[in-house]
Structure formats: C-alpha cells, structure tokens
C-alpha positions as CSV (number, residue, x, y, z in Angstrom):
1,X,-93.1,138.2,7.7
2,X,-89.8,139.4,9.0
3,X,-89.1,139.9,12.8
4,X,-89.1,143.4,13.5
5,X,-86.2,143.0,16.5
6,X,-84.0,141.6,13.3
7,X,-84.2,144.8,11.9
8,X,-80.7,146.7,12.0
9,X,-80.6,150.4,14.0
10,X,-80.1,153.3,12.7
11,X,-76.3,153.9,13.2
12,X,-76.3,156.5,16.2
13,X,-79.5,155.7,17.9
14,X,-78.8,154.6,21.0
15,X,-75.1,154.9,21.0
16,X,-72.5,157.2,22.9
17,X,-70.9,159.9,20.7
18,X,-67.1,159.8,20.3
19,X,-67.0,162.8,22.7
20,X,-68.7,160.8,26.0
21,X,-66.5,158.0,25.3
22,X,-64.0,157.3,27.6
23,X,-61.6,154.9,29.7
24,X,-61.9,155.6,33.8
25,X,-59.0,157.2,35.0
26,X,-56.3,155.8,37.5
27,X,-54.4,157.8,40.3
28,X,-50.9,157.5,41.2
29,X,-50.0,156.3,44.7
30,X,-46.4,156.3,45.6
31,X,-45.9,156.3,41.6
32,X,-48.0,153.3,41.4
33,X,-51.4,153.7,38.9
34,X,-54.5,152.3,40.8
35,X,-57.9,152.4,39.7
36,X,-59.9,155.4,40.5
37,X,-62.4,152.8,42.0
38,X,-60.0,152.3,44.9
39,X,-60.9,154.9,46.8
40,X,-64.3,154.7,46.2
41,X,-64.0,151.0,47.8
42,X,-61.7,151.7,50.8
43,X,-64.6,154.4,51.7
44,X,-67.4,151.8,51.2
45,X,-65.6,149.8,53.3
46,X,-65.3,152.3,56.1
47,X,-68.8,153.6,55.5
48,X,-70.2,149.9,55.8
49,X,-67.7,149.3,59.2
50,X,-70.1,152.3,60.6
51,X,-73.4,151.2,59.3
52,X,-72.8,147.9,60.5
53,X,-71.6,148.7,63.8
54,X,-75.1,150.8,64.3
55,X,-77.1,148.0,62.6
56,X,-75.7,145.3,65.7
57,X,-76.4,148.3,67.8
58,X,-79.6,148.9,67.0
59,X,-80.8,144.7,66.6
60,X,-81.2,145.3,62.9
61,X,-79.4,141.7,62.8
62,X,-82.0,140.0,64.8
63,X,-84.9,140.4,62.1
64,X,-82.6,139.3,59.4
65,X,-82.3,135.6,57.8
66,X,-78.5,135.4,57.2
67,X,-76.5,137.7,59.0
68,X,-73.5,137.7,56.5
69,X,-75.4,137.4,53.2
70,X,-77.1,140.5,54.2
71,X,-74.1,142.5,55.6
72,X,-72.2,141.6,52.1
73,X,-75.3,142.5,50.2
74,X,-75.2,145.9,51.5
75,X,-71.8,146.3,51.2
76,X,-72.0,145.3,47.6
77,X,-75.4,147.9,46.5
78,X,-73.4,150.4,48.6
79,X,-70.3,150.2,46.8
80,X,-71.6,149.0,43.1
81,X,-74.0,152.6,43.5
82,X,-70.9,154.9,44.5
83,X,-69.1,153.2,42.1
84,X,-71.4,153.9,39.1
85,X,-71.8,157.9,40.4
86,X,-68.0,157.9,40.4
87,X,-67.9,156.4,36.6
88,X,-70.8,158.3,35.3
C-alpha cells in the first residue's frame, strides 16, 4: 500500500496566489535602501529599554533563572511578533 503523505497536492492547495506574493519593501535613508524591518527593530529596542527598566523596578528579575537569557528572550518574541505584523 502506498503512503498517503507521498501523494502529490493538488497544484494551488495550500499555496499563495501570484497576487499575495511579494518581496518586503525597503526605505530610503539618506538615499541609502534599508530593510523595512529596521524600524521595526530600533523600536523593539526602545520598547524593551522601557520594559526592562520597569521589570528591575518592579523585582521581576529576582524570580527569574538567568537574567540575560530572559531579557534577550523577550527582546527576541517582542521583535520576531512586530516583525511578522509588519510583513503580513
């Protein structure tokens, strides 16, 4: 008996059109093309320099195993989710 997962796909099912294809745009800054993720990082950044500022405030840090893993960790689900509204 054949193995159903080795069967091929319709063509279409499950794939973008043509029309919702497409490469992320860049910006020009001082004529130079960046990434439209740029600014999407340098706010992450700013927003995390805030949240982790209120997290020291409030002892946030004290409950937590590794400091640093856990400051990067949010840094990184912070920007990797603004970063996938911005793309979407």
């Amino acid at each position: 008996m054949r193995n159903p997962s080795l069967r091929p796909r319709p063509p279409g099912r499950g794939e973008l059109s043509q029309e919702k294809r497409h490469m992320p745009r860049e910006i020009a800054i001082l004529d130079a093309l960046v990434p439209n993720l740029l600014p999407v990082f340098l706010a992450s950044v700013v927003v995390h320099v805030v949240l982790d500022r209120v997290m020291a405030w409030c002892g946030v840090y004290r409950h937590v195993w590794h400091p640093p893993l856990f400051r990067l960790s949010c840094f990184v689900c912070m920007f990797s989710a603004c970063g996938l509204l911005v793309l979407r």
